[in-house]
N, C-alpha and C positions, 0 to 999 in steps of 0.2 A: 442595431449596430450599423456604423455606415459605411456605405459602399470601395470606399477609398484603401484605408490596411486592408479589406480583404482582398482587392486587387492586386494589392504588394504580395500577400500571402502566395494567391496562385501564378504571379511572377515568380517567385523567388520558387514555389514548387518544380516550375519546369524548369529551373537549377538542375535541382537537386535531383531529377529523373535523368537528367542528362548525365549527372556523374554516375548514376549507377550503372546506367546500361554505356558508357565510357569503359568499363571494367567487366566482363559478363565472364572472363575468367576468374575472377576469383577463386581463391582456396581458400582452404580451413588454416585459421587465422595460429600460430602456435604463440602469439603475444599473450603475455598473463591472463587469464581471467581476473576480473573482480567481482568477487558476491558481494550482493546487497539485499538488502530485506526491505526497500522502498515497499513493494507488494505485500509484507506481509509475511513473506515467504522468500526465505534464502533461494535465491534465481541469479543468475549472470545479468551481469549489466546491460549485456548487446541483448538480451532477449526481452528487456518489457519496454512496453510503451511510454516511456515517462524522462523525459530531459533530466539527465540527474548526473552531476558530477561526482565523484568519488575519488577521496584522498584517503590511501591507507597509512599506517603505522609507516611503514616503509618508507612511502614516497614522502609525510612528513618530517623524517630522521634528513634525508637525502634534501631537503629543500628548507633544514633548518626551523621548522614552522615551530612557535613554541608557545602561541596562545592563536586566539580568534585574528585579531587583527590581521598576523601574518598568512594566518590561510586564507583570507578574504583579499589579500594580495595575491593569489595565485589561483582564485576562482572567479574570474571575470564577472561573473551575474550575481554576485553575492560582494555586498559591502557592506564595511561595519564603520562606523561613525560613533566618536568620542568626545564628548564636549565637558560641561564645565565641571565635573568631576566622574570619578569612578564607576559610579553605578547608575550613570547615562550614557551609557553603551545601547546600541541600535542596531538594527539587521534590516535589510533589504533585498530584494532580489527581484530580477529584472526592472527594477526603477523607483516599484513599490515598498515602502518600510515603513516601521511606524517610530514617532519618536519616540523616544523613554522619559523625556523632561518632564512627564505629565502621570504618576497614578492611575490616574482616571482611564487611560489605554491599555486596550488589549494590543499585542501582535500579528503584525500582518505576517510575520513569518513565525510559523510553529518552531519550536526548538522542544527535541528530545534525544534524554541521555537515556539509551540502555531502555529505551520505551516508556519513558517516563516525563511529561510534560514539565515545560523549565518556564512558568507563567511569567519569570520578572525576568528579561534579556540579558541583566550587568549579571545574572546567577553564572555567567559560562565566561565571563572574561578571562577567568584566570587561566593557569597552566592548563595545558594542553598536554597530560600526560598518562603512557601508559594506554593508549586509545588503537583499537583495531583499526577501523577504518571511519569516518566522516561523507558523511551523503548529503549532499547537496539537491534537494528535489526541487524543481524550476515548476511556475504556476501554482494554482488552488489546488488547498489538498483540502478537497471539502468531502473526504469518504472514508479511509482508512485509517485517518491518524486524529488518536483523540482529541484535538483540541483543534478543531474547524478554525480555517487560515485561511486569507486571500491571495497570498502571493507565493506563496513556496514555504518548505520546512529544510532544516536544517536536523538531520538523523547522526547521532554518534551513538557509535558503540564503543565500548570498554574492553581491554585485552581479558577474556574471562577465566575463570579457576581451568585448569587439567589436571585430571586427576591420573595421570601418563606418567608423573612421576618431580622432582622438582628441578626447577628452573629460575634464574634470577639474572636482573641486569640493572646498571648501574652507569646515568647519563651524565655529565657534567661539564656545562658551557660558561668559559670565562672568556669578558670581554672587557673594552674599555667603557670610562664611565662607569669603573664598580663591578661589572657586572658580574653576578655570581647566580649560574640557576642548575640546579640539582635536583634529577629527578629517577626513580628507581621502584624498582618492584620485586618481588619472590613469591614466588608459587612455590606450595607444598603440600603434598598428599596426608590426609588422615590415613587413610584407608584405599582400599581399591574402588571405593564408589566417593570417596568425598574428598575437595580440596577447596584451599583457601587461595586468597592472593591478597597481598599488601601492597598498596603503592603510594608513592608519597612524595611531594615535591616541596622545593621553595626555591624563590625567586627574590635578590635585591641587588638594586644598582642603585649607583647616581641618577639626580634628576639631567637635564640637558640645558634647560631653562636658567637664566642667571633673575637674582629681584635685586631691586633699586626698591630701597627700604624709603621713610616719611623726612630721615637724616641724609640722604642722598649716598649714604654706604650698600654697596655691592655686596652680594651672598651670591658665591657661585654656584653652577648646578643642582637646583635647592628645588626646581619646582619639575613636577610629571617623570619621578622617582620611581622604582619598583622596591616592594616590601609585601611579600606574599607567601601561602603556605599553603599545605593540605594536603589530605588523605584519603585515601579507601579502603575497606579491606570488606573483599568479597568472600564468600562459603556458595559450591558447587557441591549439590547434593545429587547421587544418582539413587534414588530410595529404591525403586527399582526398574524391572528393563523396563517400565510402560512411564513410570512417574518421575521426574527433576526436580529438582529447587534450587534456585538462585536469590541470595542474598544477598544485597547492596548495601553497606552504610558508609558517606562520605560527609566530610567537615572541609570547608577551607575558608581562609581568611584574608582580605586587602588592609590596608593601614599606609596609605599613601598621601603626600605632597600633591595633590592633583585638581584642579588643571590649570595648566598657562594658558593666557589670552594673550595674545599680543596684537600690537595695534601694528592696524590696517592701513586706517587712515586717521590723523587727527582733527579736531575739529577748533585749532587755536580761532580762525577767524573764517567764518565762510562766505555765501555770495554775497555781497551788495557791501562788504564788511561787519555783517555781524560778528559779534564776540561768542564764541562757544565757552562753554565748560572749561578746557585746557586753558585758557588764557585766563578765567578765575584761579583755577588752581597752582597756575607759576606763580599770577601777578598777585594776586592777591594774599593767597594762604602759603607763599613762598617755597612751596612745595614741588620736588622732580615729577615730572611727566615723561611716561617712552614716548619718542616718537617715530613716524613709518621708517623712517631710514634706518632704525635697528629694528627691524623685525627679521632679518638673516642673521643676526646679530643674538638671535633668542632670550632678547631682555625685557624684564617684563617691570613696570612699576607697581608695587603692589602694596597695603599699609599691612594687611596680617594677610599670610598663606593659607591656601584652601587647603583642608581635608578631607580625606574620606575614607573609611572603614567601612566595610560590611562583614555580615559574618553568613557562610550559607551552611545549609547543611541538611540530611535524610537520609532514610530507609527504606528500601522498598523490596517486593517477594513478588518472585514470579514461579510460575507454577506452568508446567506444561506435562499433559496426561496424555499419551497416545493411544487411542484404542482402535478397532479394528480396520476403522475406513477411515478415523478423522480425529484431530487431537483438538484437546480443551488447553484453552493458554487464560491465565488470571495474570494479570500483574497490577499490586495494591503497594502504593506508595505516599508518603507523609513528610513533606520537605516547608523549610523553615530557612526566611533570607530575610536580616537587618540589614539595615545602614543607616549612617550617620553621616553627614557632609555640613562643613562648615565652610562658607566664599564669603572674602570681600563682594559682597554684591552692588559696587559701584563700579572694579578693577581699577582703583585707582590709590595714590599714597592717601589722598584724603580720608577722612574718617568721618565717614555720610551713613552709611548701609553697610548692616551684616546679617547674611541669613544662616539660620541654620534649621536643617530639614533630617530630621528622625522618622526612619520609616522601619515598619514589621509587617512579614505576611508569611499568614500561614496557608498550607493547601491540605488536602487528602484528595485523592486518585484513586478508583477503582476501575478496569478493563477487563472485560471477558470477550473471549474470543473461540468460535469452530471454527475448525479451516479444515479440508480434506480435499483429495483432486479428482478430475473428472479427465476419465480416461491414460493415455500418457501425456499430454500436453498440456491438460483444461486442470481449473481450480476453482474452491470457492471458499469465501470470508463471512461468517455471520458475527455479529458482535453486540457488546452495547457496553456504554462508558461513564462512568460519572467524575463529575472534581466540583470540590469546593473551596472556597481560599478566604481567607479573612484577612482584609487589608486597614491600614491603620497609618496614615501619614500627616506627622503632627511640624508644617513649616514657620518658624518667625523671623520678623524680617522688624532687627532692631535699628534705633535711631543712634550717633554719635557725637563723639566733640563737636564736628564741624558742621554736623547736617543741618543747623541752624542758619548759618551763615551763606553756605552751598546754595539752597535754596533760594532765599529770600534776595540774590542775585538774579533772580529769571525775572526779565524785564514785567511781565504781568503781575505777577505778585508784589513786586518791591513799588512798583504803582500806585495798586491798592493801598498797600502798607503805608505808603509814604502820605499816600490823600486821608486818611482816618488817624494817622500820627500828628498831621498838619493842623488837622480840625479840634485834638486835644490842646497842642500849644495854641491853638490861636484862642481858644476860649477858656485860659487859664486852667486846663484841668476838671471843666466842666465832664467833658468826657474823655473816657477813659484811655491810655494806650493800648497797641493792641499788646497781647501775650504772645509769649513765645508760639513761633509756630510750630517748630519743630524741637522740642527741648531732648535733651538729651535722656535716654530710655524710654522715647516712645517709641511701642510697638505694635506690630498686627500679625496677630499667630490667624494661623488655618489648621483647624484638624477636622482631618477626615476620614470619613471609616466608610468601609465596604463590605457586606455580604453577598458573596458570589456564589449560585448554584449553577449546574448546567448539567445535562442529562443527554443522552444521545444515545440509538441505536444506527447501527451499519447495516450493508453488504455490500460483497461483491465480488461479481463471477467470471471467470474465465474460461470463455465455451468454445472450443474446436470446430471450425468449421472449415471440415477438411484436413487436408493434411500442410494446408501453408496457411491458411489462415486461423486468427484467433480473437474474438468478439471477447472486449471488456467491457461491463456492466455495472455500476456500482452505485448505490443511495444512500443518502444519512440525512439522518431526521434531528434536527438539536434541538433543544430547550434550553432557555436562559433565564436567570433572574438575578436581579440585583437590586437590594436595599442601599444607600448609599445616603449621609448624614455631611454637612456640615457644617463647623460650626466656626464662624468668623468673630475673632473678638483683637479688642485694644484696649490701651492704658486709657485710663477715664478721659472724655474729652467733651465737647460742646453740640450743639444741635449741628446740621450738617452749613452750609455756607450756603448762599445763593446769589451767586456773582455778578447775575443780570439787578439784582435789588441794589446791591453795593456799587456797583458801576453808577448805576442810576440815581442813587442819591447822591452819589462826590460830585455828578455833573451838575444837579439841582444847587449843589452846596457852592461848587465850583462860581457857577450863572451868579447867580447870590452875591458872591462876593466882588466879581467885577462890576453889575450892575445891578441893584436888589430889585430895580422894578422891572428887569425883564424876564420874559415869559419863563418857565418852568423854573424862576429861582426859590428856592428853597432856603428860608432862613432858619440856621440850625437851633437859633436859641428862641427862638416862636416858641413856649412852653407848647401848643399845638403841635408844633412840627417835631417834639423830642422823644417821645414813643414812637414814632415810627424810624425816626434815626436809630435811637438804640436795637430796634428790631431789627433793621439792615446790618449794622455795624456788630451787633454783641456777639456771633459764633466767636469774633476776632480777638473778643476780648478774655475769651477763655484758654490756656495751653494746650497745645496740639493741634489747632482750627488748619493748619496748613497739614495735616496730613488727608480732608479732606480732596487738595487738588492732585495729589497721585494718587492714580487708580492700584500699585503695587501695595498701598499702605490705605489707602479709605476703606472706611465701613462698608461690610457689604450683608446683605439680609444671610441670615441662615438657609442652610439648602436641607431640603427633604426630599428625595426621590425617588422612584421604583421603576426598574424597567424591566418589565414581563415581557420577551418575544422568543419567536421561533421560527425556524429555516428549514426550509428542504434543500440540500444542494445536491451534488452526484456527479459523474463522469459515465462517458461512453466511448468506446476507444476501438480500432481495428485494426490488427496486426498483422500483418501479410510477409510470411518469410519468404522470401522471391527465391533466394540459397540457403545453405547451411549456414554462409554466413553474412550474409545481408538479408535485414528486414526495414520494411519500412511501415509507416502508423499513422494514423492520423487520431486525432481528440477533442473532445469537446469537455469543457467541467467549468463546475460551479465553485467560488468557494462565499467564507460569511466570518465577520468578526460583528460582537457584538457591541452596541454604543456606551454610552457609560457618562461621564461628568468630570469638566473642568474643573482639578481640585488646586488652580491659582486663581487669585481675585485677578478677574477681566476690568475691560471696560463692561460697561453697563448694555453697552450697545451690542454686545455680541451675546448670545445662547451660553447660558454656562450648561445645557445637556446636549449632545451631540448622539447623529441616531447610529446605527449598524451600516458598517460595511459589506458591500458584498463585490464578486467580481464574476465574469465570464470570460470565459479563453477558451481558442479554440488555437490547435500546434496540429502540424504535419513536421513529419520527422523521418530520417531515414538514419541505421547504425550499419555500418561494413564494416566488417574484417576482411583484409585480407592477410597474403602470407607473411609479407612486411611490415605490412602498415592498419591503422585503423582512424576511422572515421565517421564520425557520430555529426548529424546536420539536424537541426532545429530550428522550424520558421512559427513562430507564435504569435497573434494579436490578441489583446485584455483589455477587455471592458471594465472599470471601473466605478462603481457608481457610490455615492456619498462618500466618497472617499476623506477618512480622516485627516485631517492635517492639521501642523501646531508651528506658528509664526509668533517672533519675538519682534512686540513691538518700540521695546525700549523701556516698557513700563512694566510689561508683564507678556505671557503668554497667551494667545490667541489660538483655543484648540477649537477646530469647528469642522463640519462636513463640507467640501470644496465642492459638492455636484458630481457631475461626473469628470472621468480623466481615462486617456487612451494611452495604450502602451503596445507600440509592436516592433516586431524584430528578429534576427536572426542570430543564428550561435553553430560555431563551427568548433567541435575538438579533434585536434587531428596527431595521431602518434605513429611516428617516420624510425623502425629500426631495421638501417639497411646490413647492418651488422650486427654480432650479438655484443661488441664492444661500442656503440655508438648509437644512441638516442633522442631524438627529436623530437619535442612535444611545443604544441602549440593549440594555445584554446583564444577565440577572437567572439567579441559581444556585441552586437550592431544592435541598440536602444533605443527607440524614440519613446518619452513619456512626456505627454501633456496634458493640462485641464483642460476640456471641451468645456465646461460648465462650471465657474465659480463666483456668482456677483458679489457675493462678500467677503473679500480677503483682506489683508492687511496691507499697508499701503507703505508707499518707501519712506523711511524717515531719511538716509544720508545724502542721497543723490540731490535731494532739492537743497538741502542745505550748505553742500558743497557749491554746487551748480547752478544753483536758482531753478531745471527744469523739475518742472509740476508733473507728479504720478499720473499720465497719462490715465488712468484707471478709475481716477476719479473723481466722480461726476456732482459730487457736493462737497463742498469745499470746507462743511460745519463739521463730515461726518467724518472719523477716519478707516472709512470700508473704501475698498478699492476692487474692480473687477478686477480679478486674473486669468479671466476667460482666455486659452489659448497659449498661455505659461507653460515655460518649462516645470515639471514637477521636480523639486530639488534634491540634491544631492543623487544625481543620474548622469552619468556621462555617456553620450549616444554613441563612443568608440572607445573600446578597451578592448587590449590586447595582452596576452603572455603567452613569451614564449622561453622554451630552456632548452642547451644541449648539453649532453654528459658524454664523456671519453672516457673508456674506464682503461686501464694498460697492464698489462700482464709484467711483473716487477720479478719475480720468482716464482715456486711449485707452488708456492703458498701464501701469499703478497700480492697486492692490487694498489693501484691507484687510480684517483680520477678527478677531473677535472668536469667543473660544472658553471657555466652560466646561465644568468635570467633574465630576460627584461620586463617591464611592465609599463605600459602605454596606456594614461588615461587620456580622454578626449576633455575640453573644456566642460567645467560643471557649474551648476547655478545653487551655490550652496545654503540656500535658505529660503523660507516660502512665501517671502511676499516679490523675491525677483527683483528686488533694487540691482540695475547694472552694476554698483559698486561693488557687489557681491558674489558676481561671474567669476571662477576662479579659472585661470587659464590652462591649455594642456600641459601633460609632465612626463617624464621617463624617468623610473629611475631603474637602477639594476643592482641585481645580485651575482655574488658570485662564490664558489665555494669549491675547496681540492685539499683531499683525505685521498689516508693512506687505510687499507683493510688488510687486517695480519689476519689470515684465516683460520692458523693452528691456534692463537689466543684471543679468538670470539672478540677481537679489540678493531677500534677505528678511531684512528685520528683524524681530524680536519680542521681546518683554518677556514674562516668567513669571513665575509664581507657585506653587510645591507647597502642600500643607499649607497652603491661607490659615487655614485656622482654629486653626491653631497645635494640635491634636489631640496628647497624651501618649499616641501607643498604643504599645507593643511586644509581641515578639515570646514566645519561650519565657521560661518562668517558673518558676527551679525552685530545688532544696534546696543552700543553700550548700555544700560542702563542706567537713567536718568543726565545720560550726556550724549544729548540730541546730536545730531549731525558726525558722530565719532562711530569706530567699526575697529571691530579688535575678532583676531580668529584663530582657531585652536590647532597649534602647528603640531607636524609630525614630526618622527626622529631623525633628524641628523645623520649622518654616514654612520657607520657602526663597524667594528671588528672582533676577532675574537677566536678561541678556538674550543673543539667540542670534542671531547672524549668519551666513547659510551664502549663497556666490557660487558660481554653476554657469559652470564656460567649455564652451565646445563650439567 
């Protein structure tokens, strides 16, 4: 690790010593508590060592939050990214995330419901309902939580069965743009030892997006809709005072219009005056094009609308047995997530490219668990875990009307074409024309399948030392394996092409024909010379020969692979309570994801296996209460190493190991109540995340094409690898900030009002991973705002919302069209929003 972040590290420490002893009165804090079970064990927030935000029920009613995205608006160090449909939904946390575009990937961030590992990231997009509280763990959780992560996990719990007696409520938010989302639950007792709870939502609105259809006709708000649903219904069993059970079963479902692309930049003509793409498809195939000047405009040119459906759904039993110093915890779980996604895969009115990607995967999960504690303070965790998942992703990516035409427009091709077209008229039909290159229904499916094991034991202890200090301890041992199959095929077609043959005979032919006796002419109708012509030329003469020159559509060998490994990671951690209510920590931890395989056709030149992640981090930390206020400070650096990443390079995805990459930083949550009527919270994320180490990354396609400048990166000019040693690692903004105040006002004996604001300050982001400047997205603010009325005698609250008051154009990834060089089209977010939210509690 190098010397540099850790200098910042013990900078920014003597901060953070200086604000405690700033304050050496402190009291005991009377701000809410919040538990969390990060450890394993229901504990207070301010008392373990471990950066972890925490949003409850409450605070997400009160901040309007009503899926992932929105709470990743109001958790600085956690962001979620949305791209070209549904169920490529993404998690990150402090800079680190992995993308979802690709099967073949684990998560760099763990995701658990109710203790239950969520293997595929788009499983949690939906509503957000009926949820205790959401924990946000910051760094490697490579100890306690079953499913070994490099960057942080993401913990929810579910409001659970009481058997206390019944209770029910009943949420319902209407907005503009449609919106209709509906969400509710009741609890009710069997008996004095058993209850159930039902909960169940849906969600549908307008999309925000307008299409510009292939006729140049408008469809308004058609595209990045809501259309969603689902359920739970739990049983809380008290069998008796030592034994529990809890039982999970939930189903939900998407069926959405999803996603708009909108262009960024076009690409009608670029440097020197070449012709892009866009100037084919006005001038030629007479066809609409959006262009950048309505990208605030939220219009999008599209020939058929993307969809996407998924279905998720499981059960799972937990079990916890208390006996006389220490309880046994089991939780055994069996969860099941389809989806189906259909994209114009060119984003354009043209009719080139259409994919559609069928995926299933199955899991089972098994966890055991001893926990017991040691003394009053001290604790310990023994365990061991299994999961297996069977995955299966079957993508085809068919040919159209126009992909004929499309094509055989790219100056290189239409070359070829022209010079072996030339050579049949000139010799009466001696030889052949060539065939179609691209006919219409040629295709190339990829199916893939996966069998994933993986095996682990834990521990870990929390030892007293003393009466202000506490020493944490912890190891996990994983085991991994994966069989992994697959099988690339297409419509019948020709041997492969070899372009340097073809080249070289047209200039023989060429030479020939201006002067037959100079040196390397080639006379075609030499009965000698026509075997080897035909052998140059015949792939051309077969239909389909041009889906050999894209790598998203050429043949590529079947894959067969097995990746057997295994990891030791752990943490070791020291907890010093200075007061009752100030402690401060320091950490060190391992964490590990494991490698897998690229399941899109690459180019040839990049690995389609890529190996395991792992990472190291070390955090000092300090948490105060005081009688006001509270205050939680985190200075972290993370080591990186092989870190995965996935670059679109126009043609296809580029998933591969980046080397190493460095991540350090600071994190401030700070909450101000100088009144019991007035509230201040404010949470701020100081990121840096760069490659130290990547020589083969993906290189810019739009900048040179705009611009004429050449990817500094690199350094042969045949290959398209480009160093990104020293890049921003993407989708990381190195300053984010939120902050909100609430005013609540005394209306009557029984009556409340209050008034809330939000803001959210991203810092400029580099939203994709080869780092083309055209793709720096710049800083943004936007804010919320929200004022409800609370009738206390009928369990009722009204409120009126606002998102995005300031109407903010920001999106998300930004990247290279496919198969339309030099263009950039990026996946915008929502539009201002309104609305109002009615939720009644019965008891």
């Amino acid at each position: 690790m190098n010397n540099l972040p850790w200098r910042r590290l013990a900078s920014l420490s003597v901060l953070a010593s200086a604000l405690i002893i700033s304050d050496v009165q402190a009291q005991e804090s009377f701000i809410e508590e919040i538990i969390v079970t990060a450890t394993k064990r229901e504990r207070n927030m301010q008392d373990i060592p471990v950066a972890v935000s925490a949003v409850t029920g409450d605070m997400m009613q009160e901040r309007n939050i009503k899926d992932m995205r929105d709470l990743a608006a109001s958790v600085p160090t956690l962001r979620s990214n949305q791209s070209q449909n549904s169920t490529t939904a993404s998690f990150g946390i402090r800079g680190i995330g992995t993308s979802s575009q690709n099967f073949g990937l684990e998560s760099s961030v763990g995701i658990y419901i109710d203790g239950v590992y969520r293997s595929r990231q788009s499983s949690i997009i939906n509503n957000l309902a009926d949820i205790e509280t959401v924990e946000v763990l910051r760094g490697p959780q490579g100890t306690l939580f079953g499913k070994n992560t490099p960057s942080g996990a993401l913990n929810i719990r579910t409001v659970a069965p009481d058997t206390d007696g019944a209770n029910a409520y009943v949420d319902v938010n209407l907005g503009d743009l449609g919106l209709v989302n509906i969400n509710g639950a009741t609890n009710f007792s069997f008996s004095d030892n058993m209850a159930f709870r039902l909960t169940g939502f849906y969600g549908k609105r307008d999309g925000y997006v307008d299409q510009i259809d292939r006729a140049g006709e408008v469809s308004k708000d058609v595209l990045n809709d809501r259309d969603r649903f689902g359920g739970r219904l739990q049983m809380a069993w008290d069998i008796t005072d030592r034994l529990d059970l809890r039982v999970i079963a939930d189903y939900s479902e998407i069926d959405e219009v999803c996603c708009a692309a909108l262009t960024r930049f076009n690409n009608f003509v670029g440097f020197g005056g070449v012709l892009g793409t866009d100037s084919f498809t006005v001038g030629a195939l007479l066809l609409p094009v959006a262009t950048a000047d309505q990208f605030d405009d939220n219009v999008m040119t599209v020939g058929s609308l993307p969809r996407s459906t998924n279905k998720d759904g499981g059960i799972s039993a937990e079990f916890n047995y208390d006996m006389d110093n220490m309880t046994f915890t089991s939780i055994t779980a069996y969860r099941q997530f389809d989806s189906t996604d259909t994209i114009d895969a060119d984003f354009s009115t043209g009719d080139y490219l259409l994919d559609t990607n069928i995926a299933d995967q199955k899991s089972f999960s098994q966890e055991l668990r001893l926990s017991g504690d040691i003394g009053d303070s001290g604790s310990w965790v023994l365990g061991g875990y299994y999961f297996t998942q069977e995955l299966n992703n079957t993508s085809t990516l068919d040919t159209g009307l126009e992909t004929e035409p499309f094509f055989a427009a790219d100056p290189t091709l239409s070359a070829l074409r022209a010079g072996i077209d030339g050579l049949s008229i000139a010799t009466g039909g001696a030889y052949p024309l060539t065939a179609e290159a691209f006919p219409v229904g040629a295709f190339a499916t990829d199916d893939m399948r996966q069998d994933h094991e993986s095996y682990a034991v834990f521990g870990q202890v929390d030892f007293p030392l003393g009466e202000r200090f506490l020493l944490t301890a912890g190891a996990r041992y994983t085991k991994e394996k994966k069989d992994m199959d697959g099988f690339f095929t297409n419509n019948p077609m020709g041997p492969p092409l070899d372009t340097v043959a073809i080249v070289t005979t047209l200039t023989g032919i060429g030479i020939w024909a201006a002067d037959p006796a100079a040196p390397g002419a080639l006379d075609p109708t030499d009965p000698a010379n026509v075997p080897g012509v035909l052998a140059a030329f015949g792939p051309t003469y077969i239909p389909s020969w041009g889906l050999w020159t894209q790598p998203s559509l050429a043949p590529q060998a079947d894959l067969v692979e097995t990746i057997d490994d295994d990891q030791v990671t752990g943490t070791i951690k020291l907890s010093w309570f200075m007061t009752d209510a100030i402690m401060a920590y320091a950490s060190y931890g391992t964490g590990y994801k494991s490698g897998g395989t690229n399941t899109d056709r690459i180019d040839p030149v990049f690995d389609q296996v890529f190996d395991a992640e792992t990472s190291k981090a070390a955090e000092i930390g300090v948490k105060m209460d005081f009688e006001k206020a509270r205050l939680n400070l985190a200075f972290h650096n993370t080591q990186i190493e092989d870190l995965q990443t996935n670059a679109f390079s126009g043609n296809g995805f580029n998933l591969q190991n980046a080397g190493n990459a460095d991540t350090y930083g600071a994190e401030v949550d700070f909450l101000w109540v100088p009144v019991d009527s007035f509230r201040v919270e404010t949470s701020y994320a100081y990121n840096v995340a760069e490659f130290e180490d990547f020589e083969n990354g993906t290189c810019w396609v739009a900048t040179p094409f705009q611009s004429g400048v050449s990817d500094p990166g690199q350094t042969n000019p045949l290959l398209p690898i480009c160093n990104r040693t020293g890049d921003r690692v993407s989708s990381n903004p190195e300053h984010n900030l939120f902050a909100s105040a609430t005013k609540d006002f005394r209306l009557g004996s029984s009556t409340t009002m209050y008034l809330r604001a939000e803001v959210n300050y991203i810092s400029d982001t580099m939203t994709d991973g080869n780092n083309d400047p055209l793709k720096l997205r710049p800083s943004f603010t936007f804010i919320n705002a929200r004022a409800g009325v609370v009738f206390e005698n009928l369990n009722t609250e009204i409120a009126l919302w606002g998102r995005n008051l300031s109407d903010e154009r920001f999106y998300e990834t930004v990247f290279d069209v496919p198969v339309q060089g030099g263009k950039l089209n990026a996946y915008p977010h929502e539009p201002a929003t309104y609305g109002v939210q009615i939720r009644a509690n019965f008891d």
